[in-house]
Each structure stands twice: as C-alpha cells, then as structure tokens.
Phi, psi and omega in degrees: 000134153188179194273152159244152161265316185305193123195096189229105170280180201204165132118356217235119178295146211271041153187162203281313207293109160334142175293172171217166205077032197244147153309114178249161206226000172212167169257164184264018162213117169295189189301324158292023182061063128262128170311131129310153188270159176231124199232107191250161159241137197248027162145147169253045195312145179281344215274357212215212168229214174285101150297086171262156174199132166225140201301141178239172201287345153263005165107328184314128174247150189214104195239119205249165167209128198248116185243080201314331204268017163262167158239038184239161171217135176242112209232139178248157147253134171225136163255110201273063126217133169251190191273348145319327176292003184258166202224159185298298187296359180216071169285122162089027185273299210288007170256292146034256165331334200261322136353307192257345196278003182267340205260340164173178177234223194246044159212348165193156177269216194284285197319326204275332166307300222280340211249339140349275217274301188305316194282025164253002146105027137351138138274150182195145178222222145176169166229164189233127178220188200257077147194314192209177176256110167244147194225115184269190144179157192238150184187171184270156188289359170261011153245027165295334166309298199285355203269303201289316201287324198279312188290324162317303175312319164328298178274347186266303224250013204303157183258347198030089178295173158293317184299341169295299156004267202307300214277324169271011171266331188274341157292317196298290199328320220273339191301283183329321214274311210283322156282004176261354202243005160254097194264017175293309176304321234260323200300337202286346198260000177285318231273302193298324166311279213314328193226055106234344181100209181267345139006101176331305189311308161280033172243157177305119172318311181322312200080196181237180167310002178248316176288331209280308192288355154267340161299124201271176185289309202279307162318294157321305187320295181313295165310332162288321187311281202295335199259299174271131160199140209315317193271013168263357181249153179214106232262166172137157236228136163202131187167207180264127187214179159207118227292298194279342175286326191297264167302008151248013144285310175294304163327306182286336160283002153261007181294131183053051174220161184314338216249027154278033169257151177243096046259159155340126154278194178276158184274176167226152213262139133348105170332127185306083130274125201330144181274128183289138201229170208279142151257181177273145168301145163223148190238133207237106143254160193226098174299132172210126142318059145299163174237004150223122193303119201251128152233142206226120172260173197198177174160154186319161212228236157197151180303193180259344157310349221251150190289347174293003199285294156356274173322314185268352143300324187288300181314284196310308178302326199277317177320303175195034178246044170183176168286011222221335173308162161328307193268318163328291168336292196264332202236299134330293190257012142295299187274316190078035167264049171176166209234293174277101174209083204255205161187146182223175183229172188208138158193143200231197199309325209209009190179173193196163181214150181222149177196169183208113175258168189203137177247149154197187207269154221278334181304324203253029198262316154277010168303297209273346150328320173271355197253333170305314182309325190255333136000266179285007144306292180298314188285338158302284169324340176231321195081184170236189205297187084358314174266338173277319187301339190273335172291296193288324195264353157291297197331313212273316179282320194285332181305332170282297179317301176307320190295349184278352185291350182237179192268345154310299197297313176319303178304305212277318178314319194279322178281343203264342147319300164277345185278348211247346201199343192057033192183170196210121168248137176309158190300286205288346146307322183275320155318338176281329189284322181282335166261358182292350201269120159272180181277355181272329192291302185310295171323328174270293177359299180294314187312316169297293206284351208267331190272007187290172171292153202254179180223128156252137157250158168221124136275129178167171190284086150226101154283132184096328203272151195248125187251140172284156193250000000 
C-alpha cells in the first residue's frame, strides 16, 4: 500500500461528453420499466483489444479491455476520492481507509484476504493519490472469479474492528516517520505546500501526525459510508477476460453489500474545496542532516483538461525528461553537479503544478540553482528546437505504448480515462493528438508557463539559510 504524488493520465480526451456512435447492446429500462445495465463497446483497437463498459443500474461502471494473447488478468476497483476530499481535521483519512479496507469484512479476516490472492501465486495492493484511490490484483486469467469475489468484499463490506484502527494507525504513523526519512520524497510535498498552501491540493496524502492519532473509528467509518458509493466506483479489468462474464461476477460480489443498491443513489458532491487561486512565490526549507541537498523549483502548471497538455509533455521531455533533455545535459554530464535531475508535471481537476528536481551536495546548490534558472529562462525566451520537438514528441509516443505492454497499465487507462475524463480514446487517436503538437504550440507554452513566479522546496543541512526566489 501507498501514496503517489504525481498525476499526470494520459489515454483519456481532454472533455467529459461521451463518445456517440458506440454499440449499445442494452436499454436502460426492460420492458417493466426497472432500470437496467447499459452496456457500450467502447473501441476495438488494433493496437489493444476489445474495450467495453457498462453502467449497472446503480451507477457503478465497469470497464473490461479483453486481450486474448495474455494470460493474466489485472483487475481494479478505483474510488474517486482522495485526499482533497478531506476536510482539515480529517487529513489522511482517504489513506486510512485504504489501510483498514484490508484487515478484514464480514467474510474474512486479514490473513485470510492476503492469503487468498497469494496461494494462486497472485498479487494484490492499493494506492491513494489527492483526487481518487485504487485497490488492485493481478492473477493468472483462470483465477479472476476469486480475484473479483476478493477485492470486491474487501471494498464493499470492510468491518473497521476497533482494534484494527489502533494497530494501522501505529502503521500509518511509523509510514509517515519513514517518509520524513526519504528527503528525495519528502522535498515534492514541501514544493506543493509552497504553491498551494493551506489548500488541500498542499496537504500531505498521509495527514499528519497529529491528524492521523486523532482520528477516531467513528470518523473513518463515516468517510467510508459516505465517500464509497457505486456512482463514485469504477471497476476494471484488462487480460484474457470476458466482458459479460466480468460484470456478473462483479454484480454477484456485491450482492448483499452497502454498495448493492437500486436505482443510483445521488453521487455525493465533493467537500466546498476552495477554489485554487494564483499565490505569491514562495521558498519551503526543510533543515535536515543529509549528506545531499534536495531541490525542487516549481510553479503552477495547467489542469488535466487543458488542451495543452499534449504540448507540455514535449515540453516536459526536452526539459528534463530524459538523459538526452536539457537540464540532464547542462547540469549532470556536462558539469557533474548532480546525479539526479529531472522534471515532471502534475495536473488534477482543476490545477497543475511543473517542477524540476536536482539532488546534489549541499556546497553546490546555488550553482545548480542558478543554472536550472537560467535554463528555463532561455527556453521561454527561445523555445526549443525543431529537433528536440521531433525528439520530445517520440519520446511522449514511445513511453506510452511500451507502458501498454502488461495488463496493470491497461487496466489503469481504462480506469483513469472514465473516473478522470468519462471516455477512453484509442491508442492511435492519442498518438495522433502528440504528433498534432507543433513547435509553435510548445513554444508559446513555454513562454507562459516557464515565465510564471517560481516556488523553491529544500531539504538539506542549511540552519538560517535564506534562499532567494
């Protein structure tokens, strides 16, 4: 089990409105009027397999992608709340939660989940990020019955004993301790503190040490009750599967459970989180005795709607995404001030963050400080090349296509596509959207986002010091 920080999907079109022209193979009402599943297929790729999905009458979606020449099946439940969805006393409760959904229901206990999944030589995990959840497994395709039957139980039916409470809080606690002791990690959530704040978007997936031992059982409960419920989950699958076999497996584990209702309950709306609004730059030191100094310069990004995003991968790759990038280049093999130095993007519903880290020894810091600075300087001011955008955007096709090669990636498309955008675009529509990106679209990109005010985070042995922005 853990948290991510990052989020940047991919595979998914940048607006909500369902495709048309999809095969529908059910109506939403039989003949006595009682709602029905609605069942679409949603692409036949040459590049993938048979994508399908369907709505079942409680709003709950389920989506298969069926790839006959595996013999795997990878299968998710993803839950569309994260820790944005917390209210301040009760930060780090949707990591919590993701936590306690393990130690048992009312069909099995811990041992008997884990042990489950293992003696089919299975694997099975979850994660937490600040927008949604997911609780995964992996399995050979003839044991996806027992896979569905387990996680399902798991995600519907969890009992949160008290004593499981009291026994993951002393895990959450020792995790959180464990992450003050990676300050490689520790430096993205100062950067994100810095440039969202008191924000959600900046507080730690974790909570804090304060939050987490105040939170009581009767709080989790509630936040479980209230937060999963069928039209906020989104079941997928992707291996040698069968689409209709899927959802009446899924159907049949839920049966007589909270998340067995009929018709749709109402979604429940997102807590009034505050609309992110532009800060003033800021610099987040963190003192620690390292013995290599961590930094991340940073600033607000663009959401994952914006049509640009396409562009800001290319951007993102000449920058720092690779050994053959800028920042790579100029600050590692050129110079040698650094081991590590990279850039990423972020981007959530409604906001985004770009940044670029570099670890190097706490003597060199304003070096490489200064040379990232004048770095993303120039490239606002100039753009880049012809050869880095023909660079940047293989770079941007081949990283997808190779991540498509196991049925986890598959699986994660199909879901981070309907919880995150309400569509799935074929492999070769998205390829097409990365080569559609010219050198002009990168380039005013850059100008903009590269010239915004910067955020510095630090981790490193600097008591006193005042770092400049």
């Amino acid at each position: 089990m853990n948290r991510t920080r990052h989020s940047s999907p991919i595979g998914a079109r940048p607006w909500s409105t369902p495709r048309t022209g999809r095969q529908a193979t059910a109506t939403a009402r039989d003949a006595g009027g009682s709602p029905r599943a609605v069942t679409r297929t949603l692409s036949d790729d040459p590049l993938g397999g048979t994508a399908r999905r369907t709505v079942l009458p409680n709003g709950l979606r389920v989506l298969t992608e069926a790839i006959p020449a595996m013999r795997s099946v990878s299968f998710g439940i993803w839950v569309a709340v994260g820790s944005r969805d917390e209210t301040g006393p009760q930060a780090g409760a949707a990591h919590f939660l993701e936590h306690l959904l393990f130690k048992g229901t009312h069909k099995r206990d811990a041992l008997e989940i884990s042990s489950a999944i293992e003696a089919v030589g299975g694997e099975t995990n979850a994660f937490t990020t600040k927008e949604y959840t997911c609780y995964y497994a992996r399995v050979l395709d003839e044991d996806l019955p027992l896979a569905i039957d387990v996680m399902c139980d798991l995600v519907a039916d969890s009992v949160l004993e008290p004593a499981d409470v009291e026994t993951e809080r002393g895990v959450i606690l020792e995790e959180i301790a464990m992450h003050d002791d990676e300050p490689g990690d520790e430096v993205h959530d100062l950067l994100a503190q810095a440039i969202y704040g008191d924000h959600p978007l900046g507080r730690l997936i974790s909570g804090t040490e304060d939050t987490v031992t105040a939170m009581s059982r009767r709080q989790i409960q509630s936040f479980y009750r209230r937060r999963y419920v069928a039209p906020q989950i989104v079941v997928a699958a992707a291996g040698n599967l069968d689409h209709t076999a899927v959802v009446r497996l899924v159907r049949q584990a839920l049966r007589d459970t909270p998340l067995d209702t009929d018709p749709a309950p109402p979604a429940p709306q997102r807590p009034a989180t505050p609309r992110v609004r532009n800060r003033a730059a800021a610099a987040v030191v963190q003192e620690k005795e390292t013995e290599q100094a961590h930094i991340v310069l940073g600033c607000p990004g663009i959401d994952r709607r914006d049509g640009r995003r396409f562009a800001l991968g290319v951007l993102n790759n000449v920058l720092g995404g690779g050994m053959s990038s800028r920042l790579f280049q100029e600050i590692r093999e050129r110079r040698g001030l650094a081991y590590s130095v990279y850039s990423y993007a972020s981007q959530y519903a409604d906001s985004g963050l770009f940044g670029v880290y570099a670890g190097c020894t706490p003597g060199r810091v304003d070096e490489v400080l200064e040379l990232t600075r004048v770095e993303l300087a120039r490239t606002a001011a100039h753009g880049i090349t012809e050869a880095e955008l023909a660079r940047g955007k293989g770079m941007s096709k081949g990283s997808f296509v190779l991540g498509l090669e196991d049925t986890g990636s598959r699986m994660g498309r199909l879901a981070k596509g309907e919880l995150l955008y309400g569509d799935l675009v074929p492999v070769n529509e998205l390829l097409d959207r990365v080569d559609a990106v010219t050198l002009d679209d990168v380039n005013s990109l850059a100008a903009e986002l590269l010239d915004r005010p910067m955020s510095l985070a630090v981790v490193g042995p600097f008591v006193g010091r005042d770092f400049r922005l």
